[in-house]
C-alpha positions in Angstrom: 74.6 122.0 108.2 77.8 122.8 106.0 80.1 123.0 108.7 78.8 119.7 109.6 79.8 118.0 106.5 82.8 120.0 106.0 83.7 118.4 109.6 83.0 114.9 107.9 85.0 115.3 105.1 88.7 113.9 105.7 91.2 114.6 103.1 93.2 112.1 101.5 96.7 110.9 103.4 99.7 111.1 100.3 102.4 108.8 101.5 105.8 109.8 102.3 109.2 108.3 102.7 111.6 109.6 105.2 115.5 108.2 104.1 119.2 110.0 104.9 117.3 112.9 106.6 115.0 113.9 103.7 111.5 113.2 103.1 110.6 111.9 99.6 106.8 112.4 98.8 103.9 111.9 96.4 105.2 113.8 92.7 108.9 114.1 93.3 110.5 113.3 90.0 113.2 109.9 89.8 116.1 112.3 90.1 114.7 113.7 93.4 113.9 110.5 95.0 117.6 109.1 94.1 118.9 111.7 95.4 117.3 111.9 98.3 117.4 108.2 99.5 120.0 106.5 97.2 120.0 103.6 95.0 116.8 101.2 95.9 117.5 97.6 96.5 115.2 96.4 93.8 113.9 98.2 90.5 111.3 96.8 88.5 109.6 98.0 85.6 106.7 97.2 83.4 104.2 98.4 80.6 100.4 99.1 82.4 97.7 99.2 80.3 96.2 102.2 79.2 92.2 103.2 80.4 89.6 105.1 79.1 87.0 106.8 80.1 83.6 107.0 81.0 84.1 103.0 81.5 87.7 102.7 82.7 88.1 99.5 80.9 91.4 99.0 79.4 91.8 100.1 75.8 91.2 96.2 73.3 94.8 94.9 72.7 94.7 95.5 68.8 94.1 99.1 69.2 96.5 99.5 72.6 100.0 98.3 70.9 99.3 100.2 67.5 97.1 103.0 68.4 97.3 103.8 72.3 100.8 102.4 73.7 101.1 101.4 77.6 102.0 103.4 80.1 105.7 102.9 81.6 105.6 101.9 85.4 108.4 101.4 87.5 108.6 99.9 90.9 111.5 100.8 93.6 111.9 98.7 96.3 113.5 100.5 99.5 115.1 98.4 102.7 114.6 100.9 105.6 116.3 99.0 107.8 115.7 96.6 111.2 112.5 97.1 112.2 111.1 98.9 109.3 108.5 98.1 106.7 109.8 97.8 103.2 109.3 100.8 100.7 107.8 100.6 97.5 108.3 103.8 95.4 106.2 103.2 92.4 106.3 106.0 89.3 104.3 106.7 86.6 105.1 109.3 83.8 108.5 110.1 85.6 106.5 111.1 88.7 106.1 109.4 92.6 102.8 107.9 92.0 102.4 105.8 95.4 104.5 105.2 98.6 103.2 102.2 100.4 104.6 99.7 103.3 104.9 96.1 103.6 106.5 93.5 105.1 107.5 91.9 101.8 107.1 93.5 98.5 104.1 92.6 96.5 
């Protein structure tokens, strides 16, 4: 019976981005993902609200700005070229977050 839900069980996919010969993944630091696939056509970068738990509502906006600051996002936007999705790096804490695909960014 284990082996049976073991053999259910898929583990989750991390995105990847393949540029200039190098792979760029899921926690690579800023540095390593400039360096890796160059300059990005776009860079965006915002302030995302801050959760917590049990509830995962966002913390009340008196206590966020004074008390518990936002989180620093930023958003890279990759070209990969004539017939290729566009790539948007997004990283959180200085980290890859996500890697996803698109025709146009969101």
């Amino acid at each position: 019976m284990a082996t049976l839900a073991v053999g259910h069980c898929t583990p989750a996919m991390a995105e990847s981005l393949r540029c200039n010969g190098n792979i760029a993944s899921e926690g690579d630091s800023r540095m390593s993902v400039l360096y890796k696939c160059g300059q990005p056509v776009l860079a965006d970068s915002f302030c995302a609200p801050v959760y917590y738990a049990p509830t995962l509502m966002p913390v009340p906006q008196p206590f966020a700005s004074v008390v518990i600051p936002c989180q620093p996002v930023e958003e890279w936007l990759y070209d990969r070229g004539e017939g290729n999705l566009m790539a948007t790096v997004r990283f959180r804490a200085g980290v890859v977050q996500t890697i996803s695909y698109g025709r146009s960014p969101r």
